[in-house]
C-alpha positions in Angstrom: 66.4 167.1 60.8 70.1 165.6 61.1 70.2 163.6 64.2 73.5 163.9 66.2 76.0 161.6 65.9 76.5 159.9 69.6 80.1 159.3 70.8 80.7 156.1 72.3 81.9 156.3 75.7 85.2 154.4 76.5 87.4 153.6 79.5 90.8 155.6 79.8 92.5 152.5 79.5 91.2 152.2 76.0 91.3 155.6 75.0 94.7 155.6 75.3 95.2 152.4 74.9 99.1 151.9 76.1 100.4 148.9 74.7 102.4 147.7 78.3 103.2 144.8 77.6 105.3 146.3 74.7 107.3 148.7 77.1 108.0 145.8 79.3 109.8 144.7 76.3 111.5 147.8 75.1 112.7 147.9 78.7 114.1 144.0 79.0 116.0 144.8 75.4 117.7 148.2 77.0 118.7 146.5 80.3 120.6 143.7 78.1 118.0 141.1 79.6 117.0 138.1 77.9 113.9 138.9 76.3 113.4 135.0 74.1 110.3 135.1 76.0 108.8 138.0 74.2 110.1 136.9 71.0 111.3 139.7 68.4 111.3 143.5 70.0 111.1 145.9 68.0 112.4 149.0 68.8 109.9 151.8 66.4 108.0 154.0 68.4 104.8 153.1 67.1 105.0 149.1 67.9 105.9 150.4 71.4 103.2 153.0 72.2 100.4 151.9 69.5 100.2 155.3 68.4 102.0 156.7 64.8 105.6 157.3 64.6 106.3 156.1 61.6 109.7 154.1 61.3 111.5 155.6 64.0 113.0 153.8 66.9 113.7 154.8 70.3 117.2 155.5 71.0 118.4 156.2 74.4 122.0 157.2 73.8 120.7 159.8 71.4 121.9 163.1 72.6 120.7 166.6 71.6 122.5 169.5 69.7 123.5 172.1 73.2 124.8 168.5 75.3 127.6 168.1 72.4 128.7 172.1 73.5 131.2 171.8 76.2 130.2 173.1 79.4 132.6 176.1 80.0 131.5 177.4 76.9 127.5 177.2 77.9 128.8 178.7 80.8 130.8 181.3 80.0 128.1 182.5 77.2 125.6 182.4 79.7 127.5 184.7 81.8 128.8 187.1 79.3 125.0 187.2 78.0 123.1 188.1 81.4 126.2 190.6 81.9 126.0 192.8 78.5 122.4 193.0 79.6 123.1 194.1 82.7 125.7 197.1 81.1 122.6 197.5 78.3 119.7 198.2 80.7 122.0 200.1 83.8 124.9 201.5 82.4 123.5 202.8 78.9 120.2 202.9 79.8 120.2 204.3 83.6 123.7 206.0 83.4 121.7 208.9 81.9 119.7 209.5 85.2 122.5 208.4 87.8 125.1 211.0 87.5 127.5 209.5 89.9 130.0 207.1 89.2 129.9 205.5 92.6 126.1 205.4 92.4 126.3 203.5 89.2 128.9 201.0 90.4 127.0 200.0 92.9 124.0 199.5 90.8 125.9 197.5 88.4 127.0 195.1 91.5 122.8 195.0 92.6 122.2 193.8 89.6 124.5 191.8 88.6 123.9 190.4 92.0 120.4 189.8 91.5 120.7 188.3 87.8 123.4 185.9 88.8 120.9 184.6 92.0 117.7 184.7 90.4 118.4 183.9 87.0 122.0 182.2 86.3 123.1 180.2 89.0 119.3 178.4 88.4 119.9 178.3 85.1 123.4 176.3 86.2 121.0 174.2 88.4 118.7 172.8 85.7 121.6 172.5 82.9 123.6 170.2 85.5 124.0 166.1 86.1 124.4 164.6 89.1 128.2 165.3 88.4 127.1 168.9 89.5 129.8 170.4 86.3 128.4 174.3 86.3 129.4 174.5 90.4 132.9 175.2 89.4 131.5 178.5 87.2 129.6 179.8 90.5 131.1 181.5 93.6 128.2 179.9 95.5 127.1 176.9 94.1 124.6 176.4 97.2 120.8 175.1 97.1 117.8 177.7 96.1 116.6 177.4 99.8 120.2 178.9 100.7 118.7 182.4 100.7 121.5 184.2 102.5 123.5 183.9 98.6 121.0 186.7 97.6 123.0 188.7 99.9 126.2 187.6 99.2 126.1 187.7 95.4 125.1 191.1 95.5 127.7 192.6 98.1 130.6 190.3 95.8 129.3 191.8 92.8 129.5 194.6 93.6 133.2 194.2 94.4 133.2 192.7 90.6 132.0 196.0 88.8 134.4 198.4 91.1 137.4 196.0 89.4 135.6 196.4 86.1 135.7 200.3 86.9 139.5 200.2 87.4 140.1 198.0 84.2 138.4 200.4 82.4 140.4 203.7 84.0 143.7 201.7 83.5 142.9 200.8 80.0 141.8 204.8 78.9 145.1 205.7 80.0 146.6 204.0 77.3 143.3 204.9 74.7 140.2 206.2 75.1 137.7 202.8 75.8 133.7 203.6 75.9 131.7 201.6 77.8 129.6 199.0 75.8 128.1 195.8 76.8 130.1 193.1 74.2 133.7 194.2 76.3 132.1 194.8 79.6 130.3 191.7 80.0 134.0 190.2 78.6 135.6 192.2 81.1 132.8 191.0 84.0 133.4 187.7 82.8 137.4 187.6 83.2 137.3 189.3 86.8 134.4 187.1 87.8 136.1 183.7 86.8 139.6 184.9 88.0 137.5 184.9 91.4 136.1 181.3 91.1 138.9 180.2 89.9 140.9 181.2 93.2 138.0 179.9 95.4 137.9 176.7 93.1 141.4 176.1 93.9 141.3 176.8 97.3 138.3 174.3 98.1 140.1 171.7 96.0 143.0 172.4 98.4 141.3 172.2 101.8 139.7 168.9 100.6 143.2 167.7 99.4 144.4 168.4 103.2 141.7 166.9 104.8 141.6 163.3 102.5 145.3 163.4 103.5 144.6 163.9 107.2 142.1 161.2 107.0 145.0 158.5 105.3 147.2 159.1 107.8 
């Protein structure tokens, strides 16, 4: 009968067995501090963590492929994304149950509301720096603990997708225009930033005015 092999116990330190005094080195050499004392650092992965990696080297300044994107365009494709989906699912999808245009409009605005709350301006949140760059493609750039913007997305949304409505009407004056999500979510996405845009510049101006009262 085989006898079973018997694993020898280790501590954690061992198991994973960090090589620290290595990172304390990789640190000094990033900082720009004199690191003589520790004499050559190496910068590969696997002198660092005493695990494989091969050749490579760490390399803080590295950045990935969506940071070289500029933001308005991450941005805007975010919004014109979650608002062809919203035209998809409620105008295609639902406008064969809800009959009444005024019904409809206001369901667009709901969820339109509810997408750019729950799932867009979050998505803005985790995307953003310290130099907070996605506030200027939100009407409320506030907190997720400012619960009141649930209300207020929705309720300005819904003034969004009655000025979609009246595009539409005055552009199937000139030509008959169906409704598909790739131009309404364009259309959502003009009329939305035209609106952020006017707020944008009208918080840039009251902070103008009060730097200015503060100088004088």
């Amino acid at each position: 009968m085989a006898k079973k092999k018997k694993f020898k116990e280790t501590t954690i330190e061992n198991f994973y067995d960090l090589k620290t005094e290595k990172v304390d080195e990789l640190v000094a050499a990033l900082k720009g501090e004199d690191v003589s004392e520790y004499g050559e650092v190496s910068m590969k992965i696997s002198d660092c963590t005493g695990v494989g990696g091969g050749n490579k080297e760490f390399n803080p300044y590295r950045t990935d492929f969506l940071s070289r994107i500029p933001v308005f365009l991450k941005a805007f494709f975010v919004k014109w994304w979650f608002a062809g989906m919203v035209c998809f699912f409620v105008n295609i999808g639902l406008g064969i149950v809800v009959q009444s245009t005024v019904d409809l409009l206001v369901l667009d605005g709901i969820v339109l509301g509810l997408v750019a709350d729950l799932f867009v301006n979050p998505l803005f949140k985790f995307m953003e720096t310290d130099r907070r760059e996605y506030n200027a493609y939100m009407m409320f750039p506030f907190p997720f603990k400012a619960y009141w913007t649930f209300f207020t997305n929705v309720l300005y949304y819904v003034g969004v997708a009655i000025i979609v409505n009246y595009v539409y009407n005055l552009v199937n004056m000139l030509f008959s225009f169906p409704i598909e999500p790739l131009s309404w979510a364009l259309i959502v996405l003009v009329v939305d930033m035209a609106f952020i845009g006017i707020k944008d510049l009208a918080v840039h101006l009251v902070k103008n005015r009060k730097r200015e009262e503060i100088n004088v």
